[in-house]
VMD Tcl script that draws the C-alpha trace (Angstrom):
set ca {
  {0.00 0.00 0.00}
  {1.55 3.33 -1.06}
  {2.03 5.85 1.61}
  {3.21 8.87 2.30}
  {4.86 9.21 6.11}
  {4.90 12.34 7.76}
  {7.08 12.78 11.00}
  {5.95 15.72 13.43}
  {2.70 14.73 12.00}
  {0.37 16.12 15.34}
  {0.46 19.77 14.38}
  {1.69 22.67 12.14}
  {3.51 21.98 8.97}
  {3.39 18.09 9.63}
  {-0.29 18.54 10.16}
  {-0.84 20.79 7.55}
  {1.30 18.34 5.06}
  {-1.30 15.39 6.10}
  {-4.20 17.20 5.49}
  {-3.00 18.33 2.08}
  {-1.94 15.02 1.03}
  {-5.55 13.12 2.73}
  {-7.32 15.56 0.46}
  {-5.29 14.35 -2.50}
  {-6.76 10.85 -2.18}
  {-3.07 9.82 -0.30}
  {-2.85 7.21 2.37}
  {-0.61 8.48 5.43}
  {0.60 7.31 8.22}
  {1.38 10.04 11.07}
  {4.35 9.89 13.39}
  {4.58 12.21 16.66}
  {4.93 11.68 20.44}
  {1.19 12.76 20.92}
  {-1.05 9.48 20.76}
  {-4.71 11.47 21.48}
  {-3.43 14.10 18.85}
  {-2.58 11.71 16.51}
  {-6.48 9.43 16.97}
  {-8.10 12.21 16.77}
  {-7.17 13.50 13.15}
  {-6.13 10.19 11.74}
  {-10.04 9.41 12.34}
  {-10.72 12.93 11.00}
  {-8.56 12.44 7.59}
  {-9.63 9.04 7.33}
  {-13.79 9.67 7.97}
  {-13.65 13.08 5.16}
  {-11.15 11.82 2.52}
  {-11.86 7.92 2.29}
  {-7.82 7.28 2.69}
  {-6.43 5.06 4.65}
  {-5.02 7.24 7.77}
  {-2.51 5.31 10.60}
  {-0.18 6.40 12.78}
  {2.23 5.86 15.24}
  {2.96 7.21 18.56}
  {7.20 7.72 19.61}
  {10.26 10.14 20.21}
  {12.10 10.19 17.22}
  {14.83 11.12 19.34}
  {15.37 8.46 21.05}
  {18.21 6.43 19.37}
  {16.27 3.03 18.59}
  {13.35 5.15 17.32}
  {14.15 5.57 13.63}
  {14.69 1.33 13.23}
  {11.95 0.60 14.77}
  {9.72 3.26 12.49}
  {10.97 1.33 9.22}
  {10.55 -2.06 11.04}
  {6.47 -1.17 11.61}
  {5.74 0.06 8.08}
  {7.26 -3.49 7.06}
  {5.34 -5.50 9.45}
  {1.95 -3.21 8.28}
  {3.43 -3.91 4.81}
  {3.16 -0.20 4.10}
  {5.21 1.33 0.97}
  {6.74 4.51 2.05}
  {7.06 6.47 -1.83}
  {7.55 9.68 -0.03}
  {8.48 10.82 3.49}
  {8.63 13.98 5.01}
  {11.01 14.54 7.82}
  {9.35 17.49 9.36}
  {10.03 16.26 13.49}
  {11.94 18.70 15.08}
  {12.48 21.38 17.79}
  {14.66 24.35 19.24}
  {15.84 26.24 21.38}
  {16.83 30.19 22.07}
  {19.41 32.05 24.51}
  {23.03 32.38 25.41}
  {24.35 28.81 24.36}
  {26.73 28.80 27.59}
  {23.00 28.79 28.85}
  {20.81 26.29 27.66}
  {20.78 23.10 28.93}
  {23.33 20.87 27.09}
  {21.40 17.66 27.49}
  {18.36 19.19 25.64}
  {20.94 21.10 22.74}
  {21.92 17.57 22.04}
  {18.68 16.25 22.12}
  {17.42 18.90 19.74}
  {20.46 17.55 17.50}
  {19.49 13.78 17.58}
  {15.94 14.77 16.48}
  {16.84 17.42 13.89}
  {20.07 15.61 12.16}
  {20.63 11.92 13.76}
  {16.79 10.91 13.50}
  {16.24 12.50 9.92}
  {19.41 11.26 8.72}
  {18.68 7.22 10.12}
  {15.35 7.38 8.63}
  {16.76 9.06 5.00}
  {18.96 6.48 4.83}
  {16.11 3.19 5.69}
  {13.64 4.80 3.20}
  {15.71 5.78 0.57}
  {17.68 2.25 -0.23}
  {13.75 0.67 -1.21}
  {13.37 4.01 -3.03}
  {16.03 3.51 -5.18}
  {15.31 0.01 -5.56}
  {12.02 0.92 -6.84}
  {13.45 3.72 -8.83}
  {10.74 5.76 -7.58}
  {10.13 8.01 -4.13}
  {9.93 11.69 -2.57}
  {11.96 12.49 0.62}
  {11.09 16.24 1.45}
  {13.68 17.42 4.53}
  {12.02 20.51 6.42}
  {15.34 22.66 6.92}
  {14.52 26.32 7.41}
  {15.62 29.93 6.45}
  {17.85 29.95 9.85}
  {20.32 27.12 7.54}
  {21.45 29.89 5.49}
  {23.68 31.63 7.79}
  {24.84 31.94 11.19}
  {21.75 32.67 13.88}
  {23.15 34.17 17.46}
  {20.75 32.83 20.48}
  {19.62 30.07 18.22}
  {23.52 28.29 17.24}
  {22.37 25.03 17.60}
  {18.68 25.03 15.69}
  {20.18 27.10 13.37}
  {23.26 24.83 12.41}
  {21.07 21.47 12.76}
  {19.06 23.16 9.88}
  {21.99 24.03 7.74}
  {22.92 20.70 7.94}
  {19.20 19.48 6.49}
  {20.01 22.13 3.40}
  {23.19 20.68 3.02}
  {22.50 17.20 3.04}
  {19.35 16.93 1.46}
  {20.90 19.16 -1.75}
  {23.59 16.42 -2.18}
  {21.37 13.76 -1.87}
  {18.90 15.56 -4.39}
  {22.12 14.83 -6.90}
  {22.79 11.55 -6.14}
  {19.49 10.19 -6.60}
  {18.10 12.07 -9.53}
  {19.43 9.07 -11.92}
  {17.72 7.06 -9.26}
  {14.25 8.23 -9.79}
  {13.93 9.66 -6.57}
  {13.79 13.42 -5.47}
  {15.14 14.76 -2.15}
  {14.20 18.02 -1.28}
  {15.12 20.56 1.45}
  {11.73 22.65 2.59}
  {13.05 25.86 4.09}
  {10.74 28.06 5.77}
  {10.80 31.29 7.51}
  {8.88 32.11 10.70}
  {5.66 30.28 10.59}
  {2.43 30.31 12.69}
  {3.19 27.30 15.10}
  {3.60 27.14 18.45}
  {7.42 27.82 18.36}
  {7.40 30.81 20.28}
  {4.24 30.51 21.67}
  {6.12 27.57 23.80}
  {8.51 29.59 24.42}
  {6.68 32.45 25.56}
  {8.92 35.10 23.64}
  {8.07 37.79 20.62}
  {8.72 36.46 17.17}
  {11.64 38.35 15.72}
  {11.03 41.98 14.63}
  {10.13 42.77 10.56}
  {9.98 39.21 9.71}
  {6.68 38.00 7.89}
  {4.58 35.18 8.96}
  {3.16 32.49 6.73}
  {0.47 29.79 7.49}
  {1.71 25.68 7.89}
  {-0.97 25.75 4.60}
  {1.59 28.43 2.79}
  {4.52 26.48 3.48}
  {2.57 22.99 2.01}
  {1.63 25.13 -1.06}
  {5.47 25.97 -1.12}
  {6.78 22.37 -0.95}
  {4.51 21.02 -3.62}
  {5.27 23.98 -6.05}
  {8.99 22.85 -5.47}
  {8.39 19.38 -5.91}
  {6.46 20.08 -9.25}
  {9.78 21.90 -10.20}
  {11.77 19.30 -9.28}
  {13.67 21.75 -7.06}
  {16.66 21.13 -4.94}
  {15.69 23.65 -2.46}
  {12.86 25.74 -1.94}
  {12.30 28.77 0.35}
  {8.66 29.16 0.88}
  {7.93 33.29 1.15}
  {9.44 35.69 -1.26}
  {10.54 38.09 1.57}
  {12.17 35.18 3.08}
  {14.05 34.77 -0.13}
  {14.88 38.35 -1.29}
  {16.23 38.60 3.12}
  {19.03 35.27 1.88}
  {20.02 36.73 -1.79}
  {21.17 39.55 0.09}
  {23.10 38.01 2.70}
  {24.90 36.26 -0.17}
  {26.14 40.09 -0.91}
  {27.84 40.69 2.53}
  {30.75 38.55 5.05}
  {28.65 36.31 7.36}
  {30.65 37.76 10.04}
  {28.20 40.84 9.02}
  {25.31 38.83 9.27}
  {26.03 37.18 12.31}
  {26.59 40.50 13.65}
  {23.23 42.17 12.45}
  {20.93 39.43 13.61}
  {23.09 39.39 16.76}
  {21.98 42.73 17.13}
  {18.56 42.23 16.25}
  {18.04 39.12 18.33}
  {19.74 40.08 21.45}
  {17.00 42.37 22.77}
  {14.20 39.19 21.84}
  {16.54 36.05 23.28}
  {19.61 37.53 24.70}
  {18.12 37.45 28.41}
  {16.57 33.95 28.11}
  {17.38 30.38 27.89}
  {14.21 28.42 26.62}
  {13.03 25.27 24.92}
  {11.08 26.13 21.94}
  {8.12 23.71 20.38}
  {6.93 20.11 21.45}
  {9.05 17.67 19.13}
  {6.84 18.11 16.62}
  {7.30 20.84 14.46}
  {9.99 23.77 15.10}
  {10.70 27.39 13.72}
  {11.73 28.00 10.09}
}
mol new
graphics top color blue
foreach p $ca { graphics top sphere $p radius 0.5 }
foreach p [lrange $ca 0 end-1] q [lrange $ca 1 end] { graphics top cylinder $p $q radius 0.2 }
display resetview
């Protein structure tokens, strides 16, 4: 049974991705740690669009979490042709700050997790000759963000990796994309119970799906969903990113430089 599996599936982008996807006619099967979330609109998707709606309840970051994902869509005898690695959260302050357990959890989620379950989906993908991988990275993996080091450089890692992946497996039939997002309506900073940074727009999860699916129609690499979000990292192409450190630096300080907080529910994160 074809499938499409959505990580981070319980609200925002991932939630907005599974209702797009339901209303295409697409089975899906949900991942997130929030098992009443998760009922609830798997019986929604599955009453309105006739698909075939599952899901599955776990912490991607825990280490074992990725293998046993893959092992359950076997044993279910589900065909993953596209995943979305949208799981993820972060955090904001003084990085001498934060607590370092949590930094490195943020990092297994955000790289280890994505990267384990890349790897188990894409070898049947390329078997198959066929699949879609879309990588949520975010505007913040274009250059250096003070008060948010870590999220920040987990994300440049997604851009990174998911555009050489996009090249490898193009021959393959399969398309790897990196979704990258600016600050979206989610409960990132809501959670964290902080302003969202000053003379930045705000897009819907629903704008960022519309985003994704223009890219993957485009066969895109990359895609940056807003075109303020885009003109803001043309132009930071222009300048030394010791400049741009420095400017959002300034900017941010005022917003994060006098707090040290955990930012979204594993689920979906700031773009």
């Amino acid at each position: 049974m074809n499938t499409t599996l959505i990580t981070g599936a319980s609200s925002g982008i991932g939630e907005a991705f599974a209702r797009r996807f339901a209303a295409l006619g697409r089975n899906v099967l949900l991942v997130a740690r929030s098992e009443d979330k998760l009922v609830s609109l798997c019986n929604e998707l599955g009453r309105i669009n006739s698909i075939r709606a599952q899901y599955v309840a776990m912490d991607l970051s825990q280490p074992e979490s990725p293998a046993r994902l893959f092992a359950e869509t076997e044993k279910r005898g589900l065909v993953i042709d596209m995943l979305i690695n949208n799981a993820g959260f972060g955090s904001m302050g003084e990085f001498t700050g934060l607590d370092l357990a949590r930094e490195l959890e943020m990092i297994n989620l955000n790289v280890k997790a994505l990267v384990d379950l890349t790897y188990r989906f894409l070898l049947p993908m390329r078997s198959r000759k066929e699949g879609t991988i879309i990588n949520v990275a975010s505007t913040a993996g274009f250059q250096p963000v003070p008060f948010m080091a870590s999220y920040a450089a987990t994300k440049a890692f997604v851009l990174s990796f998911s555009e050489a992946l996009w090249e490898e497996n193009r021959s393959h039939g399969v398309h790897v994309m990196a979704l990258c997002p600016g600050v979206t309506e989610t409960n990132f900073f809501l959670a964290a119970q902080v302003k969202k940074p000053p003379m930045r727009a705000t897009q819907t999860p629903e704008d960022v799906v519309d985003t994704a699916l223009r890219g993957l129609a485009r066969s895109k690499s990359h895609i940056v969903s807003g075109w303020t979000n885009l003109l803001m990292i043309e132009a930071e192409r222009l300048v030394p990113r010791s400049f741009v450190a420095r400017m959002a630096g300034r900017v941010l300080r005022p917003y994060f430089g006098d707090v040290n907080k955990e930012t979204g529910d594993k689920t979906d994160a700031l773009a």
